[in-house]
The first five atom37 places (N, CA, C, CB, O) and aatype in JSON, in Angstrom:
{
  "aatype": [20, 20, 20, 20, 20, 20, 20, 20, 20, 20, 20, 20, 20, 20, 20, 20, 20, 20, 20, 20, 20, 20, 20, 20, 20, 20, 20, 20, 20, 20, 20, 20, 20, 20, 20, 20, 20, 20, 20, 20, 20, 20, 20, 20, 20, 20, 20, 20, 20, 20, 20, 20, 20, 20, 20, 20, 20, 20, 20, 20, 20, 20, 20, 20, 20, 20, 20, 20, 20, 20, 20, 20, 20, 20, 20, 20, 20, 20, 20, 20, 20, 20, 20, 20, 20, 20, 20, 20, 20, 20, 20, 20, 20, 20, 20, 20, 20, 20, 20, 20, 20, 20, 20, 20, 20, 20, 20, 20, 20, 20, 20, 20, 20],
  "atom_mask": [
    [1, 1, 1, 1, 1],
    [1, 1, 1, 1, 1],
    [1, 1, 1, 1, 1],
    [1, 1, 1, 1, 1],
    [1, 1, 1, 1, 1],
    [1, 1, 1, 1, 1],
    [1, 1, 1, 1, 1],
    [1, 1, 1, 1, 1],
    [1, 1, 1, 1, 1],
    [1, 1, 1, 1, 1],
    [1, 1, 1, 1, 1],
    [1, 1, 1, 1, 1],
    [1, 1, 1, 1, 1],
    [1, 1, 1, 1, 1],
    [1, 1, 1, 1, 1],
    [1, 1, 1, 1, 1],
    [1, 1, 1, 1, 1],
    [1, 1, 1, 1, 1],
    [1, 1, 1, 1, 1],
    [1, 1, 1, 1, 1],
    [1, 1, 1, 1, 1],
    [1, 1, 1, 1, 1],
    [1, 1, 1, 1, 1],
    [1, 1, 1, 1, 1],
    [1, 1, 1, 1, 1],
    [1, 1, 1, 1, 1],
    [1, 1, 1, 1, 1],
    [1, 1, 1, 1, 1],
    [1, 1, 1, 1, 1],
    [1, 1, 1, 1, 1],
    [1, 1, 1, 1, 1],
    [1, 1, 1, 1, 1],
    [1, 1, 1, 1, 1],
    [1, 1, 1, 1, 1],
    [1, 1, 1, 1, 1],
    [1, 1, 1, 1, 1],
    [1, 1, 1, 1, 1],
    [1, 1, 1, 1, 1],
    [1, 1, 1, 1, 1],
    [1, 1, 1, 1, 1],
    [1, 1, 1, 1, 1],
    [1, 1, 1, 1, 1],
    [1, 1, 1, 1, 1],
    [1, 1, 1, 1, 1],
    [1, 1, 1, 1, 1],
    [1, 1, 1, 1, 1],
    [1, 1, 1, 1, 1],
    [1, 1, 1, 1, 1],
    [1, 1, 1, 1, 1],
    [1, 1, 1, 1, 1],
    [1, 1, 1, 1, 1],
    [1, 1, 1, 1, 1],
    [1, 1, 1, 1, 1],
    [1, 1, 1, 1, 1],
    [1, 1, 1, 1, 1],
    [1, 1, 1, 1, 1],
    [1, 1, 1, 1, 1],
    [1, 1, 1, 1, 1],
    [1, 1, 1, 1, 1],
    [1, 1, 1, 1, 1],
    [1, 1, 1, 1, 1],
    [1, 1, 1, 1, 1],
    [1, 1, 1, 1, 1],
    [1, 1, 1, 1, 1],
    [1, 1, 1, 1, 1],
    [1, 1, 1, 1, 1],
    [1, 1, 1, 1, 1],
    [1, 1, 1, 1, 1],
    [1, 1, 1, 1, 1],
    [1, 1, 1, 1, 1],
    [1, 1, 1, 1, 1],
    [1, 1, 1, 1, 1],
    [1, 1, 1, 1, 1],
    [1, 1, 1, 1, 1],
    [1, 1, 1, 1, 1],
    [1, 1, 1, 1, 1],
    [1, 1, 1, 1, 1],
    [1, 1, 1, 1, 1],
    [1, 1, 1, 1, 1],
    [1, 1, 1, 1, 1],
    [1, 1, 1, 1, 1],
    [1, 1, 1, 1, 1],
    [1, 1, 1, 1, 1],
    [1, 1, 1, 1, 1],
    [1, 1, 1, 1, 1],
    [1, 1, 1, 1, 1],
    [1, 1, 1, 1, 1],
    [1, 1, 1, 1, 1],
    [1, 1, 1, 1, 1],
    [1, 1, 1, 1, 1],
    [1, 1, 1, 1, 1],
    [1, 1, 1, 1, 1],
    [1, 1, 1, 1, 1],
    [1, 1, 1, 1, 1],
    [1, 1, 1, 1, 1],
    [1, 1, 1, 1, 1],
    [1, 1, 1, 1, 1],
    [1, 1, 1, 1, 1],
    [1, 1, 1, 1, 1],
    [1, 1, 1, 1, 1],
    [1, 1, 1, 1, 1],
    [1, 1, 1, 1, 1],
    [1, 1, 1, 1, 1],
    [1, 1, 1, 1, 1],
    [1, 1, 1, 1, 1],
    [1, 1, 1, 1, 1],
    [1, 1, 1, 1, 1],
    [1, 1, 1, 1, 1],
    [1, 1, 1, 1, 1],
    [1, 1, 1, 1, 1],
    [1, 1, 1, 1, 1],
    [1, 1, 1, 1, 1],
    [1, 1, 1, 1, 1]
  ],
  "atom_positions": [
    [[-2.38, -6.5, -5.8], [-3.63, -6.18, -6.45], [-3.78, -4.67, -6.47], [-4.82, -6.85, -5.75], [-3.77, -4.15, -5.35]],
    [[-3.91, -3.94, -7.43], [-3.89, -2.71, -7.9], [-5.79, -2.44, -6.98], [-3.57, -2.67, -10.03], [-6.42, -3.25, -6.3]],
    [[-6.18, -0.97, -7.4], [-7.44, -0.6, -6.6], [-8.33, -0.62, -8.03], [-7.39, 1.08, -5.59], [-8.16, -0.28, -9.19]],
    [[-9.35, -1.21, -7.24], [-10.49, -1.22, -8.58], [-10.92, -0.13, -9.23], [-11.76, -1.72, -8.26], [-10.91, 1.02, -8.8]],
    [[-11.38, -0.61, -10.52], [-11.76, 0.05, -11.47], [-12.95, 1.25, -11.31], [-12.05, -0.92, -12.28], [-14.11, 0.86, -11.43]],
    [[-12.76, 2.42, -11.09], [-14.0, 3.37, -11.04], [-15.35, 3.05, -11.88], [-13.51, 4.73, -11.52], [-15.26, 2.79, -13.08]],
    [[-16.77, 3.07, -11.13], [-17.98, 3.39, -12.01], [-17.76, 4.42, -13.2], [-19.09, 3.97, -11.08], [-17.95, 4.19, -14.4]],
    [[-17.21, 5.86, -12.49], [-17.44, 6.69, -13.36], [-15.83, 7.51, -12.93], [-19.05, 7.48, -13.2], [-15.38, 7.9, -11.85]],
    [[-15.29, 7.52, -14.37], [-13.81, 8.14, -14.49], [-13.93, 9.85, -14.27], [-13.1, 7.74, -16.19], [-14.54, 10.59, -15.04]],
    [[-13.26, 10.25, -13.13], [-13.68, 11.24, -13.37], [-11.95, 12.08, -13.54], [-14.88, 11.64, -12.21], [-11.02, 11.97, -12.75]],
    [[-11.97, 13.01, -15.02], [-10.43, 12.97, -15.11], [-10.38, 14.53, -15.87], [-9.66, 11.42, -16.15], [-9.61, 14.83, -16.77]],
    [[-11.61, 15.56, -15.15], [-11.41, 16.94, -16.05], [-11.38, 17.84, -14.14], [-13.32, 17.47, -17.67], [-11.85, 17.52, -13.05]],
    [[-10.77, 18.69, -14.51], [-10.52, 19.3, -12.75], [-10.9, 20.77, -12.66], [-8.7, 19.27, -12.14], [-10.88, 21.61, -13.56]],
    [[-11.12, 20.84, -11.87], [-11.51, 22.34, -11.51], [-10.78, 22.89, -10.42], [-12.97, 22.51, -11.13], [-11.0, 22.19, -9.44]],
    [[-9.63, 24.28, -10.04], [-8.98, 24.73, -9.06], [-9.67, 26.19, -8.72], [-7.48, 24.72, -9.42], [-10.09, 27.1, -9.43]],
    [[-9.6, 25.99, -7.41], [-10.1, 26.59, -6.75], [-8.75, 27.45, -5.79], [-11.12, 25.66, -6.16], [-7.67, 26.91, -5.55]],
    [[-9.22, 29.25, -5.23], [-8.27, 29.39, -4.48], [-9.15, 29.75, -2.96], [-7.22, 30.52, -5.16], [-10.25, 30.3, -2.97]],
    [[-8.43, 29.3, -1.67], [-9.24, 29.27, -1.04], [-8.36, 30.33, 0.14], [-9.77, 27.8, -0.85], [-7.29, 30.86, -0.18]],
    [[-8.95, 30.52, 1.46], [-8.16, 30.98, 2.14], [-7.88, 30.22, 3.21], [-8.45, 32.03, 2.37], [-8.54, 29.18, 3.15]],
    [[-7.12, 30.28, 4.27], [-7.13, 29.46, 5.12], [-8.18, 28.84, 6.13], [-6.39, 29.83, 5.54], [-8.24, 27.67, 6.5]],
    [[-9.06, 29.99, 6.52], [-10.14, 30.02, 7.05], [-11.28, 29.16, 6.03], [-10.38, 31.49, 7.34], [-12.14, 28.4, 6.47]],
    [[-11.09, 29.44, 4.74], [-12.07, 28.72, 4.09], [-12.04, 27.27, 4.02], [-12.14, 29.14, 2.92], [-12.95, 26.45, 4.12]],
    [[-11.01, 27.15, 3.85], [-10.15, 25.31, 3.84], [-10.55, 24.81, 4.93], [-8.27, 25.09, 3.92], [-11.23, 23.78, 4.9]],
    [[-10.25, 25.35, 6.0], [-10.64, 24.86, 7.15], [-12.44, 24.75, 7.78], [-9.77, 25.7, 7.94], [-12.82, 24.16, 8.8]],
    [[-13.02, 25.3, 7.09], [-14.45, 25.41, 7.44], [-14.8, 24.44, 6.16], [-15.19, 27.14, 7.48], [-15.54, 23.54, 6.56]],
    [[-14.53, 24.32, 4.89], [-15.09, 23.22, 4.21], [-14.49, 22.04, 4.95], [-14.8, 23.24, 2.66], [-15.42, 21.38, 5.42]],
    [[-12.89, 21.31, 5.33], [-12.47, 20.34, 5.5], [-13.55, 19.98, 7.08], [-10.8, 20.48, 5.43], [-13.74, 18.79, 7.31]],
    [[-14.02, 20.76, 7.8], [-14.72, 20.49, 9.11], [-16.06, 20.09, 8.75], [-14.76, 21.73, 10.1], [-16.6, 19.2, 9.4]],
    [[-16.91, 20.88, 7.41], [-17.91, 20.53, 7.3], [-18.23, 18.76, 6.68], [-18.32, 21.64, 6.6], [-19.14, 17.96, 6.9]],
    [[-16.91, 18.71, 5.78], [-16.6, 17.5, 4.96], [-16.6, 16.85, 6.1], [-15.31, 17.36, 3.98], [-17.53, 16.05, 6.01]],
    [[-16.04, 16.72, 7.24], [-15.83, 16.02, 8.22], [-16.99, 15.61, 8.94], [-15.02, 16.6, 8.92], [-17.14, 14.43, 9.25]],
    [[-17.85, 16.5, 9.26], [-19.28, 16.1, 10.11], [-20.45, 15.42, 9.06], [-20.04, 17.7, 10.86], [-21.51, 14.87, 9.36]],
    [[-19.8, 15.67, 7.62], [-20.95, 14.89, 6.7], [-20.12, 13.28, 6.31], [-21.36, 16.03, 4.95], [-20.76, 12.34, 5.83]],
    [[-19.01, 13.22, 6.53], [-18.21, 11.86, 6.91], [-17.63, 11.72, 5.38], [-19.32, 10.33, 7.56], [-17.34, 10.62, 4.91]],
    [[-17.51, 12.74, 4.77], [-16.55, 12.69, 3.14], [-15.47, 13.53, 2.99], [-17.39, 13.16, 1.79], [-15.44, 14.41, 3.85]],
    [[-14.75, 13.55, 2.34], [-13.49, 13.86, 2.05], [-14.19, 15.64, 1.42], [-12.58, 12.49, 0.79], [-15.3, 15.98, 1.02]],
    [[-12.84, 16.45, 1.63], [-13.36, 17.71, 1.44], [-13.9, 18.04, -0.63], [-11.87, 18.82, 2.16], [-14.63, 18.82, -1.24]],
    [[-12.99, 16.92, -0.98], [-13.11, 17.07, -2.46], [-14.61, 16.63, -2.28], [-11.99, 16.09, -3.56], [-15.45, 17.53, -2.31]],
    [[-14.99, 15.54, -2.13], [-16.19, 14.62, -2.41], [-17.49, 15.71, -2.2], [-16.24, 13.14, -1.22], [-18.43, 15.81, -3.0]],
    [[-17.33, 16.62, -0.74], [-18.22, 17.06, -0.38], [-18.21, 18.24, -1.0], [-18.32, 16.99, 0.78], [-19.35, 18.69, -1.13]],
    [[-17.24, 19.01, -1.49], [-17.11, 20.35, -2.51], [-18.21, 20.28, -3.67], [-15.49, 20.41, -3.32], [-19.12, 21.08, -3.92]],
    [[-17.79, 18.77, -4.48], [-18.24, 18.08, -5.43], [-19.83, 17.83, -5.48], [-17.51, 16.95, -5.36], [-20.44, 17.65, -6.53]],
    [[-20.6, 17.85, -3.84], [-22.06, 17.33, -3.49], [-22.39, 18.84, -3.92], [-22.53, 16.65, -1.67], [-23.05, 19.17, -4.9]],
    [[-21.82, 19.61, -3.05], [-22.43, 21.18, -2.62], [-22.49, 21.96, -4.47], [-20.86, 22.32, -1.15], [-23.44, 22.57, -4.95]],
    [[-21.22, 21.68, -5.1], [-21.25, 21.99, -6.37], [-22.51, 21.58, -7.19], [-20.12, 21.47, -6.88], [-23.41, 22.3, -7.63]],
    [[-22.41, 20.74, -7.25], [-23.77, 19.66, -8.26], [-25.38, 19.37, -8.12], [-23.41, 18.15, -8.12], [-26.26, 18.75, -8.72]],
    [[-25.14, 20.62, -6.38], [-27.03, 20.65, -6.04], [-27.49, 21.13, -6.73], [-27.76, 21.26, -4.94], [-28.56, 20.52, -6.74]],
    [[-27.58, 22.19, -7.77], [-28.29, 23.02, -8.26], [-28.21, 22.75, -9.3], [-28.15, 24.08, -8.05], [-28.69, 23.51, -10.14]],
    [[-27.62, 21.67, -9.65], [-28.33, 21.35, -11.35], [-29.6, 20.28, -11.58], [-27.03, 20.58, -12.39], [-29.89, 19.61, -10.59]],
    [[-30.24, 20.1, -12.59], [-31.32, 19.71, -13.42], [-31.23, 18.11, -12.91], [-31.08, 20.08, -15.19], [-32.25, 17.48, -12.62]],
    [[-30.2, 17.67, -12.86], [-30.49, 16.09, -12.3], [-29.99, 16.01, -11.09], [-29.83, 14.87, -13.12], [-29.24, 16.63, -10.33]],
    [[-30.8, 14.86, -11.14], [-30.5, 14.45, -9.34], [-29.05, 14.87, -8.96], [-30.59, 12.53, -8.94], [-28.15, 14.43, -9.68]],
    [[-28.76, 15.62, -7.96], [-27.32, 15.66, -6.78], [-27.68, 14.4, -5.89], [-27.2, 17.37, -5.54], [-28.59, 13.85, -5.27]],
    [[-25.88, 14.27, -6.37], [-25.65, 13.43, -4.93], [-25.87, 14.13, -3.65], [-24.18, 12.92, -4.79], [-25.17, 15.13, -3.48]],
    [[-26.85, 13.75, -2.56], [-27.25, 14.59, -1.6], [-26.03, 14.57, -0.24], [-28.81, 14.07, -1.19], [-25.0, 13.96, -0.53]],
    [[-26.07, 15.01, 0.8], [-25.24, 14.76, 2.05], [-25.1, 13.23, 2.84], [-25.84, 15.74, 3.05], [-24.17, 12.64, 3.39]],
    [[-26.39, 12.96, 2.62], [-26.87, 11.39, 2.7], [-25.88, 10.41, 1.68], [-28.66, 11.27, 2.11], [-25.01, 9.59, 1.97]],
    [[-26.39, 10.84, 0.43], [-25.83, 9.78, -0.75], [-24.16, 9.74, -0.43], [-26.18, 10.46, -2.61], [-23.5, 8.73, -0.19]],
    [[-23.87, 10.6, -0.46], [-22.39, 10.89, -0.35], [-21.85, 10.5, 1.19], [-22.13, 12.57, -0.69], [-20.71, 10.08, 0.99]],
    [[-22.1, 10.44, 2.54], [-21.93, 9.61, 3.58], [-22.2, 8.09, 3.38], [-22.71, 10.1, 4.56], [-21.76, 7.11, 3.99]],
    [[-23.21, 8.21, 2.15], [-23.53, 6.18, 1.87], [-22.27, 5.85, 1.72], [-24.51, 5.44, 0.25], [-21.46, 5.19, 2.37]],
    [[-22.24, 6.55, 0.54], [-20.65, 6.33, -0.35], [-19.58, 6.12, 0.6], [-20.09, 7.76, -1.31], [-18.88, 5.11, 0.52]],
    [[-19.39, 7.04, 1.55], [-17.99, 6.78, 2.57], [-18.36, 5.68, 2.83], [-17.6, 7.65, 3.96], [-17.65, 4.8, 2.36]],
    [[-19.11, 5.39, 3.33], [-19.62, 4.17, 4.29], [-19.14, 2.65, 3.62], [-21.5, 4.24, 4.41], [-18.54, 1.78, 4.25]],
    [[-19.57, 2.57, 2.24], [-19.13, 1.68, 1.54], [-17.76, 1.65, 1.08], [-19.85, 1.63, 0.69], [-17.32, 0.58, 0.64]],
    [[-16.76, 3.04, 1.13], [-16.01, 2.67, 0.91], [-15.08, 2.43, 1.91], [-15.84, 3.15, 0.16], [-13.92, 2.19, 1.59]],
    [[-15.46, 2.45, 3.26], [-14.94, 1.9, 4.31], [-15.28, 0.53, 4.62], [-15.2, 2.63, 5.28], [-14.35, -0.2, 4.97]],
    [[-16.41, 0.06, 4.54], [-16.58, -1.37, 4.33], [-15.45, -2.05, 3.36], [-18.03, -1.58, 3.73], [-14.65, -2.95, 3.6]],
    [[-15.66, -1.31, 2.2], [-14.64, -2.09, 1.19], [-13.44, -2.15, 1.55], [-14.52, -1.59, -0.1], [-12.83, -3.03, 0.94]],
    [[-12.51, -1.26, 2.69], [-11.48, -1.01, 2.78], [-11.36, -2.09, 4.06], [-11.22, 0.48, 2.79], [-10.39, -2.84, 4.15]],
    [[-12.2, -2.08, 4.83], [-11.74, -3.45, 5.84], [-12.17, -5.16, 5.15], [-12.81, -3.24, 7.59], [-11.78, -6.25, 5.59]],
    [[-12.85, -4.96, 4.27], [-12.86, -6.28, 3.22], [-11.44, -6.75, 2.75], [-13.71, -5.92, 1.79], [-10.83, -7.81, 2.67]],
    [[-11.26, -5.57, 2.52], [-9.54, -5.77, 1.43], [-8.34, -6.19, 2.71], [-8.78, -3.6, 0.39], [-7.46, -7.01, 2.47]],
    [[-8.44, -5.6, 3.9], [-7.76, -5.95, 5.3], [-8.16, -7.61, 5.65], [-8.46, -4.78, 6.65], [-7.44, -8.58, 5.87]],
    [[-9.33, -7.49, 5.59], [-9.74, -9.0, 6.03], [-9.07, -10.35, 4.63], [-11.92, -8.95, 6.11], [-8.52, -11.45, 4.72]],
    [[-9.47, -9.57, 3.59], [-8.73, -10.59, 2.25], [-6.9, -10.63, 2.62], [-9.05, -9.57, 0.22], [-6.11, -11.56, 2.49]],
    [[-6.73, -9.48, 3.02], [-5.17, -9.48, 3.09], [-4.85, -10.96, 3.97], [-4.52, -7.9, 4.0], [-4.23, -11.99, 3.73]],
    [[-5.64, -10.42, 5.09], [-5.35, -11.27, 6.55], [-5.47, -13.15, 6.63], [-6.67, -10.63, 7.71], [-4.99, -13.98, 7.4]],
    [[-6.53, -13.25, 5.21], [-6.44, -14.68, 5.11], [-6.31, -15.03, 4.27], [-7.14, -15.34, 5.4], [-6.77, -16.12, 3.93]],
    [[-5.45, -14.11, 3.33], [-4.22, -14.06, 1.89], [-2.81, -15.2, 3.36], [-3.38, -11.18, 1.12], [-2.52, -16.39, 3.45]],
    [[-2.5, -14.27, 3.97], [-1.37, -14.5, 5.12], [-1.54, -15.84, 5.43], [-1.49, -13.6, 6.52], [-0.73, -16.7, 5.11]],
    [[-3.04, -16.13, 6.34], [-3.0, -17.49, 7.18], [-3.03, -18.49, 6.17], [-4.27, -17.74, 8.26], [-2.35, -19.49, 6.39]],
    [[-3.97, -18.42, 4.6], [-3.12, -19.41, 4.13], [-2.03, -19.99, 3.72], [-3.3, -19.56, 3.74], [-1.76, -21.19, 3.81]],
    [[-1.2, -18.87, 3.12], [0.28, -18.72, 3.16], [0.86, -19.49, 3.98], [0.72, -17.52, 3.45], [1.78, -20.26, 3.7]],
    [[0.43, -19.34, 4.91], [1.37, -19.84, 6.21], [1.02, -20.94, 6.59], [1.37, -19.04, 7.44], [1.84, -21.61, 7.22]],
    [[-0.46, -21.54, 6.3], [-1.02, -23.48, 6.32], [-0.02, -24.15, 5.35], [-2.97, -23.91, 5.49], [0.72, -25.09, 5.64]],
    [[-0.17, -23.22, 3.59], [0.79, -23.73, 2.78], [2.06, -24.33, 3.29], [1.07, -22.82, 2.0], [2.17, -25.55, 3.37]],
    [[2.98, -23.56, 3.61], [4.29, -23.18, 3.98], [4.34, -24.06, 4.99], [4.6, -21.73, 4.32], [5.14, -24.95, 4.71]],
    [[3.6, -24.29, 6.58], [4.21, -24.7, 7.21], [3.23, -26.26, 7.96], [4.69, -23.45, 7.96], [3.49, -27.06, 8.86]],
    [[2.36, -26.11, 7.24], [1.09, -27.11, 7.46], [0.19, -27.44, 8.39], [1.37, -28.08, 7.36], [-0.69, -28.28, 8.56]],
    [[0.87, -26.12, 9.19], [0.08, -25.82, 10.53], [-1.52, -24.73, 10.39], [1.38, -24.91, 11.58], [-1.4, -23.51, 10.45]],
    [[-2.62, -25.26, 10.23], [-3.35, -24.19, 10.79], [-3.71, -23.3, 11.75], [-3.87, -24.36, 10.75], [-3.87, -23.8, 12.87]],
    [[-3.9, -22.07, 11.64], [-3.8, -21.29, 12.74], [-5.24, -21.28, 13.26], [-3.19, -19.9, 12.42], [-6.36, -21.55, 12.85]],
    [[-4.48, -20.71, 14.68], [-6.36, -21.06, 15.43], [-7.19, -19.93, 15.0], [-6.56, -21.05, 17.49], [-8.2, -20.44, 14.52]],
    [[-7.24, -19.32, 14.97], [-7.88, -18.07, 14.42], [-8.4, -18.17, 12.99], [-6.89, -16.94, 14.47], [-9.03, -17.24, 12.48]],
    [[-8.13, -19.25, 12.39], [-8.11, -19.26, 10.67], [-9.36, -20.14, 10.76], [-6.55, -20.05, 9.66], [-9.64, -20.63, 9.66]],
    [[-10.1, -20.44, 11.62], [-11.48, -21.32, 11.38], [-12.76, -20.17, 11.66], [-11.6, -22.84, 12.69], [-13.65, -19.93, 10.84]],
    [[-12.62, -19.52, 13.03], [-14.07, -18.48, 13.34], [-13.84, -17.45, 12.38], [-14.25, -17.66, 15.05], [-14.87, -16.78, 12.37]],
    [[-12.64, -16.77, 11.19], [-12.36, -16.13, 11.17], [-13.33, -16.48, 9.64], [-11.08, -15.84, 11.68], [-14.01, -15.6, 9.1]],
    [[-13.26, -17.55, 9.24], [-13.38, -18.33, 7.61], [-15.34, -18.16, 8.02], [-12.37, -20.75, 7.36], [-16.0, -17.62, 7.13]],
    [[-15.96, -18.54, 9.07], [-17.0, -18.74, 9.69], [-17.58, -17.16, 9.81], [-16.69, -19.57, 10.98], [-18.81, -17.12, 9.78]],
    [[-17.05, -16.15, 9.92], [-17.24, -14.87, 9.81], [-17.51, -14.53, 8.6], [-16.32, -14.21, 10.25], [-18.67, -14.15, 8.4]],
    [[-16.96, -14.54, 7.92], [-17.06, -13.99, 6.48], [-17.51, -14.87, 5.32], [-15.77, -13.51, 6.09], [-17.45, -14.46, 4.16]],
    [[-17.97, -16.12, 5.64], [-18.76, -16.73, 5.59], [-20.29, -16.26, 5.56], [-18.41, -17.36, 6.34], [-21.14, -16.45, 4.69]],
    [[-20.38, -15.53, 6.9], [-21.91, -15.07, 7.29], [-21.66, -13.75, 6.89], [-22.5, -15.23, 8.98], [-22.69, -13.07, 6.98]],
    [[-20.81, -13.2, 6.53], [-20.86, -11.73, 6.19], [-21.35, -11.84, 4.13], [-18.85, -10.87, 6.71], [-22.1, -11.09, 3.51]],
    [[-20.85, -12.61, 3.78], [-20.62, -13.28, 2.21], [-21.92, -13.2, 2.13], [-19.89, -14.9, 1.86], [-22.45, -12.36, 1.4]],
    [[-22.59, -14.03, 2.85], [-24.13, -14.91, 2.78], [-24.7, -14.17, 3.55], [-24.32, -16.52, 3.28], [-25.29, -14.82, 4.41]],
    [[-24.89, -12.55, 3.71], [-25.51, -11.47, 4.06], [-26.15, -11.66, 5.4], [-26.4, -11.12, 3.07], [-26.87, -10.86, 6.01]],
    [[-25.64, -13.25, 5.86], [-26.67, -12.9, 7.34], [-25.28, -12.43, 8.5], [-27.84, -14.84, 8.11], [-25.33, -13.03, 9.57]],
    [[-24.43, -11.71, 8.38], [-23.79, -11.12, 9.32], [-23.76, -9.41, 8.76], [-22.32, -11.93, 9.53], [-22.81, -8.66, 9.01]],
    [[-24.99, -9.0, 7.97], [-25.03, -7.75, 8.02], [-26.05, -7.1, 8.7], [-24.98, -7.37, 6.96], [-27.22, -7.49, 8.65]],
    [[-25.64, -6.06, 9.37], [-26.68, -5.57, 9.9], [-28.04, -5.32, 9.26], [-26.28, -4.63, 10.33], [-28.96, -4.84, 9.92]]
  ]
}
């Protein structure tokens, strides 16, 4: 399965030259706001225009979800496998019932915080 389809394509670029010291003080700040140094370049760039910026907030949402999404796709992998392997060998695994029961309640929003 290829990675999903973007909201919004973003495919015009802007280069920047930086120094070492600078790289390193944006990639630390990107780091304590929990986004990638592009993402957060991208927040700090776009405050000062006429429509809403994505704020420091909006843009940590964003990580946030896309770390959720990224252990979703781990968890789909993981019981991509155990059925595979009921198929194949007709054994269910023990782990393949609390595991179905989890995401179950995660699906049906009452295992979110």
């Amino acid at each position: 399965m290829g990675r999903p389809p973007k909201d919004i394509k973003r495919d015009r670029q802007i280069s920047i030259r930086l120094t070492d010291h600078e790289l390193a003080e944006i990639t630390t700040r990107a780091a304590a706001a929990g986004t990638t140094p592009t993402e957060f370049g991208r927040a700090r760039m776009l405050a000062g225009r006429t429509a809403p910026a994505q704020s420091i907030a909006a843009v940590e949402t964003l990580h946030q979800s896309r770390l959720i999404e990224i252990q979703l796709r781990r968890l789909g992998n993981l019981l991509n496998q155990m059925v595979r392997h009921m198929h194949q060998t007709g054994e269910i695994l023990p782990d393949a019932v609390p595991l179905l029961t989890e995401l179950r309640s995660i699906i049906t929003g009452r295992g979110l915080p």
